[in-house]
N, C-alpha and C positions, 0 to 999 in steps of 0.2 A: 504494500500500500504506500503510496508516493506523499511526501510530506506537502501540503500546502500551508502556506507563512498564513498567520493571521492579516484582514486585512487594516490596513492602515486609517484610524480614525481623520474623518474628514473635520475640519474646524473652522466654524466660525465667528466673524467679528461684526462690531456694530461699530460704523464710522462715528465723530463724535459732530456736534449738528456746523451745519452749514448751511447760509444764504443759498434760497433753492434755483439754481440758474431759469426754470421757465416759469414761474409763477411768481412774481412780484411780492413780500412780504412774508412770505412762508421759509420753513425753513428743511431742510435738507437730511435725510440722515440715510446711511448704506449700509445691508448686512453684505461680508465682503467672505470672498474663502479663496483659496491656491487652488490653481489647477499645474499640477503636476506627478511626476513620475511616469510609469509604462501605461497607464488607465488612464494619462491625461483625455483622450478621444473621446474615451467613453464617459467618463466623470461631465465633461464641456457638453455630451450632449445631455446628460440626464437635468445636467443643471437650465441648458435654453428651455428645455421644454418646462420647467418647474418657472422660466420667467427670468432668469437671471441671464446678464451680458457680460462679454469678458472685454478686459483692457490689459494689454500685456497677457499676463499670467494670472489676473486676477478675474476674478467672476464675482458681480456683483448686484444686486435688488432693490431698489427702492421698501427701506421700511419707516416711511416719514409719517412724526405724532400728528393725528388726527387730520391728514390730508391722503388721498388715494387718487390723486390726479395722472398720476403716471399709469397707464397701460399695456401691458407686455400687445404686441401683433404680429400677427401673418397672414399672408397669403396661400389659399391654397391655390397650388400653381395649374394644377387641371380645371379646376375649376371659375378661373379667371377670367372676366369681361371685361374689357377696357369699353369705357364711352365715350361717346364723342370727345372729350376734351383728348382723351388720352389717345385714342388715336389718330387725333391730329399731330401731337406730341409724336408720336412715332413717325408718321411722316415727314413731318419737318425735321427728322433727326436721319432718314435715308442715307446719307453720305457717311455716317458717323458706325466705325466699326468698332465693337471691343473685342481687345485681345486678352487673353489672361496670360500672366507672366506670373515670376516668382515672389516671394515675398520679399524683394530686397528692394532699400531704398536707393536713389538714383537723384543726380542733380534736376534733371528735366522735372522728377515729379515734386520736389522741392518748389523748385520757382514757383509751380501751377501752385500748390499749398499755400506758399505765400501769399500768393495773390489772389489767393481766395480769402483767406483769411483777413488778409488787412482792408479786403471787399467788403465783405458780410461782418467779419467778427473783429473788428479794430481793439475794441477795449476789452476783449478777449484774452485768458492764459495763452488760448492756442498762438495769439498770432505773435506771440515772444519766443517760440521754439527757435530752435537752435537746427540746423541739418541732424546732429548729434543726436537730440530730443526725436526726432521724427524719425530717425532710423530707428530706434528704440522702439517708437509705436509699430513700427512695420516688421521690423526681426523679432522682437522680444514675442516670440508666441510658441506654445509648448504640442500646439495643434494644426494640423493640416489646413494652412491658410495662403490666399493668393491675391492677386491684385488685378483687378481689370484695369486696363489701360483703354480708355477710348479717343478716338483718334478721325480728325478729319480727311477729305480726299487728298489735302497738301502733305498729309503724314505728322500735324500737329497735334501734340497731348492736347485734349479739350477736358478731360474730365480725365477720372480714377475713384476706383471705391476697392476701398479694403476688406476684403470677404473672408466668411469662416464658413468649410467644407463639413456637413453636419451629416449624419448617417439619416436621415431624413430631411436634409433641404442644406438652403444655401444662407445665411448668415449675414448682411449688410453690416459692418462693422464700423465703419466711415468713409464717408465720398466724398469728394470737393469736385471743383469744376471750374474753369475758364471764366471770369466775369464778365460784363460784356454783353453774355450770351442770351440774356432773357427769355425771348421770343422761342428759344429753343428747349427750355425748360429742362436744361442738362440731368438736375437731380431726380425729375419725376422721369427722365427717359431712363436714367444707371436703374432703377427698380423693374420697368417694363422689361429690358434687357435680362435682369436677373431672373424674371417672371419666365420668362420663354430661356434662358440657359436651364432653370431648373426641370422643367419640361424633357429638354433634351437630355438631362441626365436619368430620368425620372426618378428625381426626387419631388419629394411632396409637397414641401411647403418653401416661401422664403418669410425668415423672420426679420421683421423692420426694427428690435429694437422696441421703445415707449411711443404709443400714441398722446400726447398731452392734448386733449381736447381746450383747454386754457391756455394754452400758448400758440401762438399764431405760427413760429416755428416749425412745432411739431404734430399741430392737426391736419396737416395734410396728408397723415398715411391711411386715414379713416376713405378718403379718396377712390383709393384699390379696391376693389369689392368681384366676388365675396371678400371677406376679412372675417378672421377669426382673432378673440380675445379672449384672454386670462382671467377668469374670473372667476373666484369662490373654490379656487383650486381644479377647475378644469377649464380645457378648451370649448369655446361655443363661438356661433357666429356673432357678429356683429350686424345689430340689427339695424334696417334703417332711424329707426328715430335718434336711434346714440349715436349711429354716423351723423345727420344734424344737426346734433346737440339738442334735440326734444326731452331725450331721457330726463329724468332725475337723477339730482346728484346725491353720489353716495348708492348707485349702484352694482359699483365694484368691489370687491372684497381684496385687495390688492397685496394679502400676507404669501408672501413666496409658497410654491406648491413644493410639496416633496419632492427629492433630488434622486428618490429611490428608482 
């Protein structure tokens, strides 16, 4: 009979409170845990589907006092109708190919970061990185992770999103894009793209990460539809009145689901 090691207790932490970046006046707090060693793969997926996102090596859930404004979402990828907005979006996106490449960082997708950054997020942490800082976000990962590079007819970076390869989907992790570009709605095309990569893999879902229905930001993933969310410890659709915002608040139950 073959010896098997006990396994390694998983642990976790509670950040201590912070200013909540998308909701004005609230304040912030994360249960955080490592992902690592030979089970990192499997660990990162039990944790996405329980709701939780990684940074680095880190996985992490929104558990802020008496606010549940954040959303775990996804798309199920077979299931997906783009409307009219969105499939204009793709048309006007035609010339614009993604490539997926490695996870390493690269001066070209530097600059594009920069200027994304000091675009959109000026008084921003992010737009203080260093190359140094930013190669970090992009090597420092313990899991099967890669970068879409998107790229116009001239062969110019226009975009990039840093993806996490999930035993049941595809992972958005962070995207920037070309500023400028508006008309072309770079961040809602890197999602349709993931939509149809996941398909071709057939994997089943891609996860966006937090819906904020209160932040102007980040209500745009309620958009995609179907949409599924996290709530009350399982997966359900997202019904139209919540995509809206008709619902009532304090419909979510938004305590991280088991990691088991």
């Amino acid at each position: 009979m073959s010896y098997k090691p006990p396994r390694r207790p998983q642990f976790f932490y509670t950040t201590a409170p912070l200013p909540c970046p998308y909701v004005p006046g609230r304040t912030e707090r994360k249960v955080v845990t490592e992902i690592t060693g030979p089970d990192a793969d499997a660990l990162h997926d039990r944790l996405s589907r329980a709701g939780f996102r990684r940074s680095h090596n880190i996985a992490y859930a929104p558990v802020c006092p008496n606010c549940n404004a954040c959303v775990p979402i996804r798309i199920p990828a077979a299931g997906f109708q783009p409307d009219r907005t969105l499939r204009r979006i793709g048309r006007a996106n035609l010339g614009v190919e993604g490539f997926e490449v490695p996870a390493r960082a690269t001066a070209e997708q530097f600059q594009l970061f920069q200027r994304y950054q000091q675009a959109r997020h000026g008084d921003g942490d992010m737009a203080t990185m260093s190359f140094y800082d930013y190669r970090a976000m992009i090597e420092d990962t313990p899991i099967e992770t890669f970068i879409i590079e998107f790229r116009d007819p001239d062969d110019r970076l226009v975009g990039a999103c840093l993806t996490d390869r999930l035993s049941d989907g595809l992972s958005a992790v962070y995207s920037f894009f070309l500023p400028g570009l508006d008309r072309r709605s770079l961040g809602t095309y890197t999602i349709l793209w993931l939509v149809e990569r996941a398909r071709g893999l057939g994997l089943p879902y891609v996860y966006l990460g937090y819906w904020v229905p209160e932040s102007r930001k980040m209500a745009y993933k309620a958009r995609f539809r179907p949409a599924e969310v996290l709530a009350g410890g399982a997966w359900r659709l997202l019904s139209d009145a919540e995509a809206s915002g008709e619902a009532a608040a304090g419909s979510y139950d938004l305590v991280p689901a088991t990691a088991e």
